[in-house]
C-alpha positions in Angstrom: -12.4 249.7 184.8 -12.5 245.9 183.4 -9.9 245.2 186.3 -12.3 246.6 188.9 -15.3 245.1 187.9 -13.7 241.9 187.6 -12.9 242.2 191.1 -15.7 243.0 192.1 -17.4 240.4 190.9 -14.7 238.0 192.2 -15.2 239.7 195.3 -18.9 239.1 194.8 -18.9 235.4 194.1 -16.3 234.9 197.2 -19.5 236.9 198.9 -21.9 234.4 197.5 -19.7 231.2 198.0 -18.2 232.0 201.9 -22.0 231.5 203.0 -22.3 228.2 201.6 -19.6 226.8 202.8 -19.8 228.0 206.2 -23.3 226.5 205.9 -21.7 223.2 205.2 -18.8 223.5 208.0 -21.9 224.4 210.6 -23.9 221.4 209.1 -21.8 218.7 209.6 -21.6 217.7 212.7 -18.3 216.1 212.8 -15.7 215.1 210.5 -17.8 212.3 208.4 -21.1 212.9 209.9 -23.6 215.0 208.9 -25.4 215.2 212.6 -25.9 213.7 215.8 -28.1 210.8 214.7 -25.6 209.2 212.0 -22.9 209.5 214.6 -24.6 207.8 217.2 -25.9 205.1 214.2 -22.5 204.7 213.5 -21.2 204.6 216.8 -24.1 201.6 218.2 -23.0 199.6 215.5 -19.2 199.7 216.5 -20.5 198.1 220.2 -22.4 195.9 218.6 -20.0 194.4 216.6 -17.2 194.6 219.7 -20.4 193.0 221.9 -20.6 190.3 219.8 -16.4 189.7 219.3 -16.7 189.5 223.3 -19.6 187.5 223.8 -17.9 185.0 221.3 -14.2 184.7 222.8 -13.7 181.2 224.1 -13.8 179.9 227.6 -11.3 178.6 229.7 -10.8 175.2 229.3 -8.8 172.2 227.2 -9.7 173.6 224.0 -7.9 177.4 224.6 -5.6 175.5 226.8 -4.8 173.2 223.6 -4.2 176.0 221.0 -2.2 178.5 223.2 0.2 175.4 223.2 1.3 176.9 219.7 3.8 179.5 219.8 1.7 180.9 216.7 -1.4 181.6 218.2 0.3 182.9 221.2 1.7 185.2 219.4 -1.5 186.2 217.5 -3.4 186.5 221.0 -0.1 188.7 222.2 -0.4 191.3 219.7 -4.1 191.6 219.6 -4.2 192.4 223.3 -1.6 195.0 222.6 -3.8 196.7 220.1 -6.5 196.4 222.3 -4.9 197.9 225.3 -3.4 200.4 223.3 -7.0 201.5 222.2 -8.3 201.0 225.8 -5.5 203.7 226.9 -6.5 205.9 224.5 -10.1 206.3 225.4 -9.0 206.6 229.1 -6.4 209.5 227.9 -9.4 211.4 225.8 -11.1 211.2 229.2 -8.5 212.3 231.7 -8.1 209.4 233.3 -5.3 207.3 234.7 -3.9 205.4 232.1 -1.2 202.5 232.1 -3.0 200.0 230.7 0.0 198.6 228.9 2.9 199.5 231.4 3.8 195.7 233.1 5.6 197.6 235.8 3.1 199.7 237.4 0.1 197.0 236.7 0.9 193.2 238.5 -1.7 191.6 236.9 -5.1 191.4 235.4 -7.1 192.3 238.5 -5.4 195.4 238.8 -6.3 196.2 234.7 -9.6 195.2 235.7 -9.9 197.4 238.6 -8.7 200.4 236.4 -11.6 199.6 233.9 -14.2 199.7 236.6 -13.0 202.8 237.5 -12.7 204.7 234.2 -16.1 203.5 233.1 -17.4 204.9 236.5 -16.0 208.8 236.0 -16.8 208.6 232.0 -20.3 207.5 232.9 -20.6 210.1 235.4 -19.3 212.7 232.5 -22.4 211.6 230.2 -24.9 212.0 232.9 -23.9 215.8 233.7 -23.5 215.9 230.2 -26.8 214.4 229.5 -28.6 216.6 232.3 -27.1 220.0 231.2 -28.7 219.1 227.7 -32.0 218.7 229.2 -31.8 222.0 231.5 -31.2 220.2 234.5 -28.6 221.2 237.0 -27.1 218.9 238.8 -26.9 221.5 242.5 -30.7 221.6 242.4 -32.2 220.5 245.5 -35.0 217.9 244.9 -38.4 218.6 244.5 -40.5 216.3 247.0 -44.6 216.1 247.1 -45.8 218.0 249.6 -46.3 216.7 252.9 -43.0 214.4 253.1 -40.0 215.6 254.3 -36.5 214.6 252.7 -34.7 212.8 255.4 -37.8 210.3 255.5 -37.5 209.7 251.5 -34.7 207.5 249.8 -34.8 209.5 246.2 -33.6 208.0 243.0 -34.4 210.3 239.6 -34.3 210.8 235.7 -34.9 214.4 235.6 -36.2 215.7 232.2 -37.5 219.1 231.7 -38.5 220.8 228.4 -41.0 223.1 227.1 -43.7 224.5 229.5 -43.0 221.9 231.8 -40.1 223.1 234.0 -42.5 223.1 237.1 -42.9 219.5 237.1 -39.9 217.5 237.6 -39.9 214.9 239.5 -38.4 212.3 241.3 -39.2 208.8 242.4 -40.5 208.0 245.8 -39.0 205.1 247.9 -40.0 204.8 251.9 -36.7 204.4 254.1 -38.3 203.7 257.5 -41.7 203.7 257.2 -43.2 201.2 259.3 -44.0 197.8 257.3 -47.4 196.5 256.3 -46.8 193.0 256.7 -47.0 193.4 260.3 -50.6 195.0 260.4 -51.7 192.1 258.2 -54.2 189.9 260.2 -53.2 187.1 258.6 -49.4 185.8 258.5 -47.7 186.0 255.0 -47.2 182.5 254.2 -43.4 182.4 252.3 -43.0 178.4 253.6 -41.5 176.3 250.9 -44.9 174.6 250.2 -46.9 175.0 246.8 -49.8 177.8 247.0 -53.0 177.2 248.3 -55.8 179.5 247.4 -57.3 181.3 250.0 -60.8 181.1 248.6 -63.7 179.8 251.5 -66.5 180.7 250.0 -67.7 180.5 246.1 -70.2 183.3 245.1 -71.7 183.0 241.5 -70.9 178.9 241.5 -72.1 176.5 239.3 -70.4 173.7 240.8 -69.7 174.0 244.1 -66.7 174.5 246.5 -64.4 171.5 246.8 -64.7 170.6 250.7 -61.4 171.6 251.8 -61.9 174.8 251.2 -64.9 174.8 253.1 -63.4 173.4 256.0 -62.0 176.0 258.3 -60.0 173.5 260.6 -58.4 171.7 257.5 -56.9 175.6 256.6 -56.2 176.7 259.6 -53.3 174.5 260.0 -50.6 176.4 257.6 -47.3 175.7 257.7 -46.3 179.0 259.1 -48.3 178.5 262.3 -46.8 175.4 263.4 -43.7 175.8 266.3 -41.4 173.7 264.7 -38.5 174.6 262.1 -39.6 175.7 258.8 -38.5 172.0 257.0 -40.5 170.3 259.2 -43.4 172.2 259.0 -43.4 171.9 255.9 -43.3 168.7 255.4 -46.4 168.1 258.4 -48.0 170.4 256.3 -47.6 168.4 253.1 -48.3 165.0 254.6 -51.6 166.4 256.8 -53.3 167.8 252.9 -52.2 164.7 251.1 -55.4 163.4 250.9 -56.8 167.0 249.4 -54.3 167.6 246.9 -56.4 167.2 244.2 -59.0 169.9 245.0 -56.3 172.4 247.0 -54.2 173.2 243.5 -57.2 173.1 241.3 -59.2 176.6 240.2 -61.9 176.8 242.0 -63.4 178.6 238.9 -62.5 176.0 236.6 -66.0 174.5 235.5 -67.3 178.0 235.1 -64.7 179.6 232.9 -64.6 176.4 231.2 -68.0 177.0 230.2 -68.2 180.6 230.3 -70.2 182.1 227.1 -69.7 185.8 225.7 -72.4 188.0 226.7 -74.7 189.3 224.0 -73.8 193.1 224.3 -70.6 192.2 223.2 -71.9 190.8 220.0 -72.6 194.1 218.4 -71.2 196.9 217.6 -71.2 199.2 220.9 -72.0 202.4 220.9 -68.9 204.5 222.3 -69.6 206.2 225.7 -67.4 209.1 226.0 -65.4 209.4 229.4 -65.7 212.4 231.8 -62.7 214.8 232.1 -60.3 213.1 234.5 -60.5 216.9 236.6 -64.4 216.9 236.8 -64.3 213.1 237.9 -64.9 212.2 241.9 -62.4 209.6 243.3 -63.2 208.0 246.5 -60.8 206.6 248.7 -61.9 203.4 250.2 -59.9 202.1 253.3 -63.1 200.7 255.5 -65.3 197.7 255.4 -68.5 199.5 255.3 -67.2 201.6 252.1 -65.9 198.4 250.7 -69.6 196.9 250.8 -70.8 200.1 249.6 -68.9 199.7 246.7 -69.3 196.1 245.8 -73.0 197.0 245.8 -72.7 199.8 243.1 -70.3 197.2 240.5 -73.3 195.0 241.3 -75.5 197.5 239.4 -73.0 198.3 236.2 -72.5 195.9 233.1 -68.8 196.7 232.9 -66.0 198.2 235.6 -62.4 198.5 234.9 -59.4 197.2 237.4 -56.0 198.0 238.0 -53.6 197.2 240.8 -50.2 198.1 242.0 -48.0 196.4 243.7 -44.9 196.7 245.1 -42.2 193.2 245.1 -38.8 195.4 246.4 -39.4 194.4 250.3 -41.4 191.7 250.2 -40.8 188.0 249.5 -43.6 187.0 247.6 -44.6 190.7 246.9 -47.9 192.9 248.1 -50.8 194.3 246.2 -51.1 198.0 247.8 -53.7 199.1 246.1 -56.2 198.2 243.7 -58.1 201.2 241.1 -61.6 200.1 239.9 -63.7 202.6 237.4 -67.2 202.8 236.6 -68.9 204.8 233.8 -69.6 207.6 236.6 -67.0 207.4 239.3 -63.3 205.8 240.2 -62.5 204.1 243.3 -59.3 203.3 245.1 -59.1 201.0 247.4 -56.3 200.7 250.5 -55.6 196.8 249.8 -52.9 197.3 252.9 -56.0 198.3 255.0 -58.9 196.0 254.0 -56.5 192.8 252.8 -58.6 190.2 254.8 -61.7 192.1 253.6 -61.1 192.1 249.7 -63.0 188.4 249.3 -66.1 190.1 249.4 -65.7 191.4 245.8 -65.7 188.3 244.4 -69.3 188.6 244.2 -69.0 191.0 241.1 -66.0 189.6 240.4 -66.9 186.3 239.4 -70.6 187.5 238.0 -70.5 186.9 234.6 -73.2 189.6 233.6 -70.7 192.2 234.6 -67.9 192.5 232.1 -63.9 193.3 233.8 -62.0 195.2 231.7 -57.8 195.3 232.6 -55.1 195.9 230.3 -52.4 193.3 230.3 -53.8 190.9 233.5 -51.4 188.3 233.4 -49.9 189.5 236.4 -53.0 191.1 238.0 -54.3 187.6 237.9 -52.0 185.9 239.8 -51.7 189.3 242.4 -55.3 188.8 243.1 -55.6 184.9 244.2 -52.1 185.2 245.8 -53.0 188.4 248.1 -56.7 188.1 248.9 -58.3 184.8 247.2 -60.3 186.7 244.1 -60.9 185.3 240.8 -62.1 186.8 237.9 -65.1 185.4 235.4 -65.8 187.4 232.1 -62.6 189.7 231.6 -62.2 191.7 229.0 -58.1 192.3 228.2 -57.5 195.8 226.4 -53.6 194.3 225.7 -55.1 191.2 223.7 -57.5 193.4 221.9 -54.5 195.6 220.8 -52.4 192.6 219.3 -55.7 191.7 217.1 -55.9 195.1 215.8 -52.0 195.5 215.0 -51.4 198.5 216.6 -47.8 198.0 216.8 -47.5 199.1 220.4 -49.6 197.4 223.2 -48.8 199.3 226.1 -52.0 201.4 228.0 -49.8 204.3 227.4 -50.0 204.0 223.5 -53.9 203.2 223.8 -54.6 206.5 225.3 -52.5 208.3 222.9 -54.5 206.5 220.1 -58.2 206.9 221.5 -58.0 209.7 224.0 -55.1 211.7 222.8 -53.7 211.8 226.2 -49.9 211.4 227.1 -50.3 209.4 230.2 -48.1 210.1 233.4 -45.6 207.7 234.1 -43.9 210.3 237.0 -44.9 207.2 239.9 -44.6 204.3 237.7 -42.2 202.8 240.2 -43.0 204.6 243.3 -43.0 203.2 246.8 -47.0 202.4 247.1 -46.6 201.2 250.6 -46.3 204.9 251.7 -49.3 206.2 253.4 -51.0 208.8 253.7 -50.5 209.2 249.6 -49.7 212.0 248.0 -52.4 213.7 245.8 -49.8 213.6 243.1 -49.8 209.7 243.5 -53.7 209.3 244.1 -54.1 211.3 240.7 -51.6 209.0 238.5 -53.6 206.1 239.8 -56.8 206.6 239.3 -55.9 207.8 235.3 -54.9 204.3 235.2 -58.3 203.1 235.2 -60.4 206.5 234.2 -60.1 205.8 230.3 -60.1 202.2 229.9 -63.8 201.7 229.6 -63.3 204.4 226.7 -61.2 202.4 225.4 -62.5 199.7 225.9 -65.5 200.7 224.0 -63.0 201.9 221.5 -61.1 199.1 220.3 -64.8 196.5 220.3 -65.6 198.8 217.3 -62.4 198.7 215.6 -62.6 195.0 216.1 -65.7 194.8 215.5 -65.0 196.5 211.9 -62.3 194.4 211.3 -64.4 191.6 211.3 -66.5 193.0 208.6 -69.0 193.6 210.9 -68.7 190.0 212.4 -67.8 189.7 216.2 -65.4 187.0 215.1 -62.2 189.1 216.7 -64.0 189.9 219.5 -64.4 186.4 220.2 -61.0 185.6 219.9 -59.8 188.5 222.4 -63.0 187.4 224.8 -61.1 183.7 224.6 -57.7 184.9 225.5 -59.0 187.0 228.2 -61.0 183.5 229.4 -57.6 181.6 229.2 -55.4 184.5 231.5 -58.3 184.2 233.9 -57.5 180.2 234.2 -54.3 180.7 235.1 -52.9 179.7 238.6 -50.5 181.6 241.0 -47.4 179.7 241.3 -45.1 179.8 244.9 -41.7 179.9 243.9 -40.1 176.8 245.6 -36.6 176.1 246.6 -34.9 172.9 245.7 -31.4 171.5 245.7 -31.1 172.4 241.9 -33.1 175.9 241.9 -29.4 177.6 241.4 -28.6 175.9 238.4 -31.8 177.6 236.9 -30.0 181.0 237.5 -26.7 179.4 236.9 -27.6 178.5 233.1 -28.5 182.2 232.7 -25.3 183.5 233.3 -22.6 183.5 230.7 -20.3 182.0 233.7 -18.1 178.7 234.2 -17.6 178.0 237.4 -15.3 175.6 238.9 -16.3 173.2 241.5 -15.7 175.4 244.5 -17.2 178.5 242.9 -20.1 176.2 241.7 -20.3 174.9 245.4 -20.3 178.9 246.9 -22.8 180.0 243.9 -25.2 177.0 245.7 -24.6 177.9 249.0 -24.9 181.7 248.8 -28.0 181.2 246.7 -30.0 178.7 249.5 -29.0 181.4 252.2 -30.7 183.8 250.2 -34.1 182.0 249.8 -34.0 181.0 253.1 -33.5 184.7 255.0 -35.9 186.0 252.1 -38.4 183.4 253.5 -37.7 184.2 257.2 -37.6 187.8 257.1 -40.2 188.0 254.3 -37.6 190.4 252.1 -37.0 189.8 248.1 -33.9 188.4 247.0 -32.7 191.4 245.4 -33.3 193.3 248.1 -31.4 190.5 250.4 -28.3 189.4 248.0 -29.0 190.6 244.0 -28.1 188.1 241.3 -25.2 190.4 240.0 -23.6 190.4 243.7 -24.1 186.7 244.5 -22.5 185.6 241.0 -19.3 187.9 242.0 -19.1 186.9 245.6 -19.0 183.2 243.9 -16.7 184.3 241.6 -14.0 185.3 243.6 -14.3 183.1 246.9 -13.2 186.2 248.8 -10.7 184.8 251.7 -12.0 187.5 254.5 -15.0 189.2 255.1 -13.6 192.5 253.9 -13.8 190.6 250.5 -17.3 189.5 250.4 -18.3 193.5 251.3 -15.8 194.9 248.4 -18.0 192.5 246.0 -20.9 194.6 246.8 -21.5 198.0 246.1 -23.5 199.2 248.0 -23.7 196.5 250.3 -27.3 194.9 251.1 -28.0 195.7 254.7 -28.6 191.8 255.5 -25.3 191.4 253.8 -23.5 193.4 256.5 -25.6 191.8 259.2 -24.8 188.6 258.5 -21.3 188.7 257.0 -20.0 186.2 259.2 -22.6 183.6 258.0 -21.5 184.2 254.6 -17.9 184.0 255.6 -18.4 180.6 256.8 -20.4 179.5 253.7 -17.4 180.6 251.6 -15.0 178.7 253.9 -17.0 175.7 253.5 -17.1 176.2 249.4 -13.4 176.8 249.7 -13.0 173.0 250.9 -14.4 171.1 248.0 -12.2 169.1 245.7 -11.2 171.6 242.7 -12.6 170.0 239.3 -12.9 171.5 236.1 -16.3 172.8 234.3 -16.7 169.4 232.5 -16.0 167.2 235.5 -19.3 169.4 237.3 -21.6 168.9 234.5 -20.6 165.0 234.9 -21.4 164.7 238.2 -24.8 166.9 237.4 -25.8 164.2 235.1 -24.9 161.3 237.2 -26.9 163.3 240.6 -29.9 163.8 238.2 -30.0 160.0 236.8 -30.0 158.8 240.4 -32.6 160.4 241.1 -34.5 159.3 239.1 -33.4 155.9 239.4 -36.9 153.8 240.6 -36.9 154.0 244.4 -38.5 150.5 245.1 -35.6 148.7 243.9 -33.1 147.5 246.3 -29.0 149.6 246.5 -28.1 146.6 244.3 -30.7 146.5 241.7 -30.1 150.7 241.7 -26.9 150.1 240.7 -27.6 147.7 238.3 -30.5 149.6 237.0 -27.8 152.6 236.8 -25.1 150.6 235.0 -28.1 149.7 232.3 -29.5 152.9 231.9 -26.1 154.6 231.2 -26.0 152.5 227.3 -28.6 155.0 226.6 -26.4 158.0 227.9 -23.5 158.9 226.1 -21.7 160.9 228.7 -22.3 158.6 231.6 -21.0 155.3 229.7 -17.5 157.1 230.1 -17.6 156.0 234.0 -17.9 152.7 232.8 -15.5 151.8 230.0 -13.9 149.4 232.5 -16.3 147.2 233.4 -17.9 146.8 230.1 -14.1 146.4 228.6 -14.2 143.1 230.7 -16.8 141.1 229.7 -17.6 142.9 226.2 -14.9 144.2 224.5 -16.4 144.8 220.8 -18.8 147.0 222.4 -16.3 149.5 223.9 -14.7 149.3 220.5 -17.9 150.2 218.5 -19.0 152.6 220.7 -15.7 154.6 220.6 -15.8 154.5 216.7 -19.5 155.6 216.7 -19.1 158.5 219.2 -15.6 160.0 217.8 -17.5 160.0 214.2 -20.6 161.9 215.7 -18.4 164.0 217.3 -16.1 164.6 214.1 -19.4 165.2 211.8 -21.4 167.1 214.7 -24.2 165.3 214.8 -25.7 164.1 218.1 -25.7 160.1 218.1 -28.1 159.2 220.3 -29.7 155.0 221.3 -32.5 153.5 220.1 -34.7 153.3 223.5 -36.5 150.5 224.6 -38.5 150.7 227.7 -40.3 147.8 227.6 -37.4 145.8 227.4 -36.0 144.3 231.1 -32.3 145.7 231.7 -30.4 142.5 230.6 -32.8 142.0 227.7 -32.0 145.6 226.2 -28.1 145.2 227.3 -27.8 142.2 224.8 -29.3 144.1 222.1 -27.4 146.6 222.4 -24.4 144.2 222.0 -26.2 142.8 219.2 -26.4 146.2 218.0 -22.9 147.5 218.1 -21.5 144.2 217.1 -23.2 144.6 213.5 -22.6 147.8 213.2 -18.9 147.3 213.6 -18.9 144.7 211.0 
C-alpha cells in the first residue's frame, strides 16, 4: 500500500514536472536563447563587430608591403585566413552551396573565391526572402495585384509585399512606367541641364517691396539660354556666361530677399489658436486641376484663406535635374491637385498667394520643396509655416508627417505609393487618394502643434517664433545646379572606401565626365545612366573587352549597352597612363590644385617662382624640391627633415608660420632664419 502510493505520487510529481519542462524546451528558442529577439540581438552584434574588423584591415601599400616582409606576420595573416575560410565554408555547407573555399586546386586565385562569395550570398539571400515572405503570408507564385486600369506588360513592378490581419485585400506593389511617353518633351520650355549655374525663372514679382532686378524684367536678356544656342554645349556655355556677366549680381540673388529679410509674424499666430477640426478624408472633395482656367480659379480661392497647406512630388529616376509632377494644396474646406506636367509654364501665377504674407503656407519638411519650386516653375514662398521644425521644438522624438498624424489624428498614414512612378497619367484613384492625405491633415496639425508650442512657452509665443524663423530661413534658400568640373569625381572618390591606382583613378574620371555629360544631353539621372556602385567596379577592374565592362553591371543600364564601345575606348585610354601608386596620385593632386591657384597675372617664370616659394609652407610639396634647396641652403633641408620625421614620430601635424604680407624672397629668408635657429 506504502509502495503504491509512493508511486503514485512519484508518478504524480513526474505528472506535475514533465509539463514544466516541456514548457521550458518549447520556450527557448534555441540552444542559449530564449527567443527570436535575443538571437537576432546577438547575432547583429557578431556583424558588427566582423563589420568593423573589415572596415579596419589595412590597405595596400608600403606599410602592409613592409610587414608581410616578416616571415612572422606572414605566418599570422596565413593562419587567420585559414580560419576564416574554414568558417566561410561552413556557412556555404549549412546552406547547400558549393563549397571549396579552401581547396588551392579547384580555386586559381582570389577572383575565383570572390566570385563564389557573390554567388552564395545571392542563393542565401534569396532563401531569407521566401523565408521572410512565407512568414508574412505571402506566396511567392501569386500573380501581382495592379490598380485597375493598367495592364502588366506596360508596368515595370518592384514590391515588399506584407500582409497581416484584416488587410489581406490590400497588397500592393510599386508602380514604375516602362514606356510611357516622357513629359519633358510636352514641356514648352526646354529643360535647361547646361553646365551653367541656375537662373531663376522668376519675370514678374507679385507682393514686392523692392522691386524686380532688371534682368529679370528683360525678356530678350532671358531668352538667350544656353540650351538654345546652335553651337556645342561648352561653348554655349561659356557665350552664355560672358553675355550675363554684367548681371551676375542680380541673376543668383533671391528675388525675395528684402522681403523675407524683413518679414514679421502675423498676429494670429501670436495666440493660442483655437483647433479646427479636419473633415473625414472620405467626405472631403478633391479637385483635379490640369487647365489654366482652373488654375486661376484656384489661386483666387487661396487668395481668400489665412492659411493653405502644400506638398509636391517629384520624381528624379529619369530626369537629370528631376521634375515636380504634381503639387497637393489644402484648404480648410477642400484639397486640390494640381497636374504640374500639364500647367508647368502656368504654375507662376500662384506666386501671388504664394508670396502674400497675410496667407500663412504650411509644409512639413520644405527644404526640398523649396528648391523644387524655384527650379521647376519660378515660385517662392513668403510666410511658411514648417510642421518638421515645429516637431524638433516640441521633442517628439520622431519628425516624420507619418508620426504627426499618428500623434494628432490617430491615423496610420499610407505609404503604399511613397515611391511610385508620378509621371504616369491618367492616375490611379489609388494614387490620387494617397496624395491628397498628404496635405488633408496638416492644417490640423498644424493647428495642433501651435498649441503645444504655444504651451510650452508658458503661454508665450516665444517657440512659435523660433519655428516661424526657421521656416523664414528654408524659404531663403537658393536652388543649386549641380556643375561639372575637372575635380567633381574626387568628391565621389573621397566617399568611397577605395584606393585607386593611377589608371583606375584616370578610368574612375573618365567614366564619371561621360556620365554627366550623356545625363546632360539626354536629360536622364546618373543612376539611371551609369550608378555609383557600377562606375566604381568598372574602374576597378579596367575590364580589357567590352564583355567586361557589361559583366560589371548587373543589370546593365540600357545607355550602358548603347554605348559600350564609347566606354571601351575610355578604358583603353585609362589603360595607357603611367601606373603610380596611391601616394604618388594624391601628390600630383596637390601639386594640380596649388597651380591653380597659383596668381594668373604673373608671368610662367614668376609662377614657378611663386610655386617654388609657396611649397615652404606645404609639407608634402617641399619633397619635389629637396634638390634645389640642398644647393644653395643646406641647413634648411637638414632642419626640415629633423622637424618633419619628429612630427611624424609624435603624430602631430607641423605645420609653417604663414606670412602673406611678406614678398616671396622676404618670407624665404625667414624661413631660413627660422629653421637655422631651430636647429641650433
Amino acid at each position: 500500500m506504502a509502495a503504491s502510493s509512493s508511486s503514485a505520487a512519484t508518478a504524480k510529481q513526474s505528472d506535475h514536472s514533465s509539463p514544466s519542462e516541456e514548457t521550458e524546451e518549447e520556450s527557448e528558442f534555441c540552444p542559449g536563447f530564449k527567443d527570436v529577439d535575443a538571437f537576432v540581438k546577438h547575432g547583429l552584434g557578431a556583424v558588427v563587430s566582423a563589420t568593423k574588423a573589415s572596415a579596419a584591415l589595412p590597405a595596400a601599400g608600403d606599410e602592409f608591403d613592409l610587414y608581410r616582409s616578416f616571415p612572422a606576420f606572414q605566418q599570422y595573416c596565413s593562419s587567420q585566413g585559414d580560419r576564416l575560410l574554414h568558417c566561410m565554408t561552413q556557412i556555404m555547407q549549412h546552406h547547400g552551396c558549393r563549397s571549396h573555399m579552401r581547396d588551392r586546386n579547384r580555386l586559381t586565385g582570389l577572383e575565383d573565391r570572390f566570385d563564389l562569395v557573390v554567388d552564395s550570398n545571392d542563393a542565401i539571400l534569396e532563401k531569407v526572402g521566401i523565408l521572410l515572405d512565407e512568414a508574412s503570408g505571402v506566396s511567392r507564385t501569386q500573380q501581382p495585384v495592379m490598380p485597375a486600369g493598367y495592364q502588366p506588360p506596360k508596368i515595370v513592378v518592384s514590391s515588399w509585399n506584407r500582409r497581416g490581419g484584416e488587410r489581406r485585400d490590400e497588397t500592393f506593389h510599386l508602380l514604375h512606367a516602362k514606356n510611357i511617353q516622357r513629359p519633358q518633351l510636352k514641356f514648352k520650355e526646354k529643360v535647361d541641364n547646361s553646365n551653367t549655374p541656375f537662373v531663376s525663372k522668376i519675370f514678374i514679382k507679385p507682393n514686392a517691396v523692392k522691386p524686380l532686378p532688371s534682368y529679370f524684367a528683360n525678356k530678350h536678356i532671358r531668352k538667350e539660354r544656353p540650351e538654345d544656342l546652335d553651337v556645342p554645349a561648352a561653348l554655349a556655355d561659356f557665350i552664355h556666361q560672358q553675355r550675363t556677366q554684367e548681371h551676375v549680381d542680380d541673376m543668383f540673388s533671391h528675388p525675395y530677399q528684402y522681403e523675407l529679410d524683413h518679414l514679421v509674424m502675423p498676429e494670429s499666430l501670436k495666440c493660442k489658436p483655437d483647433v479646427q477640426m479636419y473633415k473625414p478624408l472620405a467626405e472631403s472633395t478633391c479637385q483635379f486641376i490640369y487647365t489654366l482656367d482652373d488654375l486661376v480659379a484656384l489661386n483666387e480661392k487661396l487668395a481668400k484663406v489665412s492659411e493653405f497647406a502644400v506638398d509636391l512630388e517629384h520624381h528624379s529616376y529619369r530626369s537629370f535635374l528631376g521634375i515636380t509632377c504634381l503639387m497637393q494644396i489644402s484648404t480648410r474646406e477642400e484639397d486640390f491637385i494640381i497636374d504640374t506636367l500639364e500647367l508647368r509654364s502656368e504654375m507662376y501665377i500662384l506666386n501671388e498667394t504664394f508670396t502674400d504674407p497675410a496667407i500663412v503656407k504650411v509644409f512639413h519638411g520644405a527644404d526640398s520643396d523649396i528648391e523644387w519650386l524655384q527650379k521647376d516653375f519660378g515660385l517662392y514662398v513668403v510666410s511658411m509655416f514648417d510642421t518638421h521644425h515645429a516637431a524638433r521644438c516640441l521633442n517628439l522624438g520622431r519628425n516624420s508627417l507619418d508620426h504627426l498624424l499618428k500623434v494628432y489624428c490617430s491615423v496610420n498614414s499610407d505609404k503604399r505609393y511613397q515611391l511610385a512612378d508620378w509621371r504616369i497619367r491618367p492616375l490611379p484613384d489609388q494614387m490620387l487618394k494617397y496624395a491628397q492625405a498628404d496635405t488633408h491633415y496638416l492644417l490640423y496639425v498644424y493647428d495642433r502643434v501651435r498649441a503645444d508650442l504655444y504651451d510650452m512657452g508658458n503661454g508665450q509665443p516665444t517657440l512659435i517664433q523660433q519655428v516661424w524663423d526657421k521656416s523664414r530661413d528654408l524659404s531663403l534658400k537658393k536652388y543649386v545646379k549641380p556643375i561639372f568640373t575637372e575635380d567633381s569625381y574626387m568628391e565621389l572618390y573621397r566617399k568611397q572606401k577605395k584606393s585607386f591606382n593611377t589608371q583606375q583613378l584616370a578610368a574612375f574620371r573618365l567614366l564619371y565626365a561621360w556620365r554627366d555629360k550623356l545625363g546632360r544631353e539626354e536629360d536622364e539621372s546618373t543612376g539611371y545612366i551609369l550608378p555609383n556602385h557600377m562606375m566604381m567596379k568598372i574602374a576597378e577592374e579596367l575590364p580589357k573587352e567590352p564583355q567586361g565592362i557589361i559583366a560589371c553591371c548587373n543589370p546593365t543600364p540600357p545607355l550602358v549597352r548603347q554605348q559600350i564601345n564609347e566606354l571601351h575606348q575610355l578604358i583603353k585610354q585609362a589603360r595607357e597612363t603611367p601606373l603610380l601608386k596611391v601616394f604618388d596620385v594624391f601628390l600630383s593632386l596637390v601639386f594640380k590644385e596649388e597651380a591653380a591657384a597659383a596668381p594668373a597675372h604673373l608671368t610662367v617664370a614668376q609662377q614657378k617662382a611663386h610655386s617654388i616659394m609657396e611649397s615652404f609652407e606645404n609639407p608634402f610639396r617641399m619633397v619635389q624640391y629637396f634638390s634645389l634647396v640642398h644647393a644653395f641652403c643646406p641647413v634648411v633641408l637638414h632642419t626640415y627633415s629633423l622637424t618633419l620625421v619628429f612630427s611624424i614620430y609624435h603624430q602631430r601635424t607641423f605645420t609653417f608660420p604663414r606670412m602673406p604680407s611678406m614678398t616671396p624672397l622676404q618670407r624665404f629668408m625667414r624661413y631660413t632664419f627660422f629653421f637655422t635657429h631651430l636647429y641650433e
